[in-house]
C-alpha positions in Angstrom: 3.1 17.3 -2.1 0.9 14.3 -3.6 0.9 10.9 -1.7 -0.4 8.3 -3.7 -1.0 4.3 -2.3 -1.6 1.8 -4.9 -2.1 -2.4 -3.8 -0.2 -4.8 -4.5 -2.2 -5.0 -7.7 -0.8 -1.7 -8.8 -4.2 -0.4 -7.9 -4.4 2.9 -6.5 -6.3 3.2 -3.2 -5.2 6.5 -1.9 -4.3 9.9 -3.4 -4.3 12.7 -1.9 -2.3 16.3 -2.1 -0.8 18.6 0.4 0.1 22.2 0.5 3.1 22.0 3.3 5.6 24.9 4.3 9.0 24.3 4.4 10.0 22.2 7.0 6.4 21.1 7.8 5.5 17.3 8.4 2.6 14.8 7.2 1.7 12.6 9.7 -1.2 10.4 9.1 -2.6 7.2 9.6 -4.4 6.8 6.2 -8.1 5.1 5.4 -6.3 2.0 4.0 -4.5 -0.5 6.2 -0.7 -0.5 4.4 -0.8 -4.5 4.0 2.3 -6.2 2.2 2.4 -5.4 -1.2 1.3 -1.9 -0.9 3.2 0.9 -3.2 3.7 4.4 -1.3 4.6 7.1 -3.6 5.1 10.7 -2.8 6.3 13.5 -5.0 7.0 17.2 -4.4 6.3 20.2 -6.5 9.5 20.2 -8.5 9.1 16.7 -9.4 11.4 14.8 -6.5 10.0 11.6 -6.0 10.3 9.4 -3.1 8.9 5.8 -3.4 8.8 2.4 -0.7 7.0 -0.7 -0.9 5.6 -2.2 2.3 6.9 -5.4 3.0 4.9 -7.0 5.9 1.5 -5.7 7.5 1.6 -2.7 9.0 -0.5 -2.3 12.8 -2.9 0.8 13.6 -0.1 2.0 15.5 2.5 2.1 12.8 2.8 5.7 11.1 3.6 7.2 7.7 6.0 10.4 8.2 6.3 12.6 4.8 8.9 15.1 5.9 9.8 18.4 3.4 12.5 20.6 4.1 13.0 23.0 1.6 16.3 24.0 3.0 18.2 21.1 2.5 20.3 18.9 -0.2 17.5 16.0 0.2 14.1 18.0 0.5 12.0 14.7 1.0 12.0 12.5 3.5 9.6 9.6 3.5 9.9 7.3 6.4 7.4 4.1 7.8 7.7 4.0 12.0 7.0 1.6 14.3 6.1 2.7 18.0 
């Protein structure tokens, strides 16, 4: 799985790729505050692609979950969570 963050300049400040088992999760608090404006894009091996768009200023305690589940109708779950 590739996760990609790109500013609200379409810039990209992240990109990074994951080799995850099925049912395995991402969770990660990334070296880039996700500020308003900022594009998150993840996509899967076989091309599924799962995109959000922050849309206020996210804390240090906010997380990014990537969740893949190969066994499933909907493999990708991407998901922004507030403690």
């Amino acid at each position: 799985v590739t996760v990609k963050l790109f500013d609200s300049n379409n810039s990209s400040i992240f990109n990074e790729s994951y080799v995850l088992d099925p049912e395995e999760k991402i969770k990660s608090q990334y070296p880039v505050r996700l500020i308003t404006g900022t594009y998150i894009e993840v996509t899967l091996d076989n091309n599924i692609i799962k995109a959000e768009t922050v849309y206020s200023n996210l804390s240090d305690t906010d997380i990014l979950y990537i969740n893949i589940n190969a066994r499933s109708d909907n493999p990708l779950d991407l998901s922004i969570v507030t403690p």
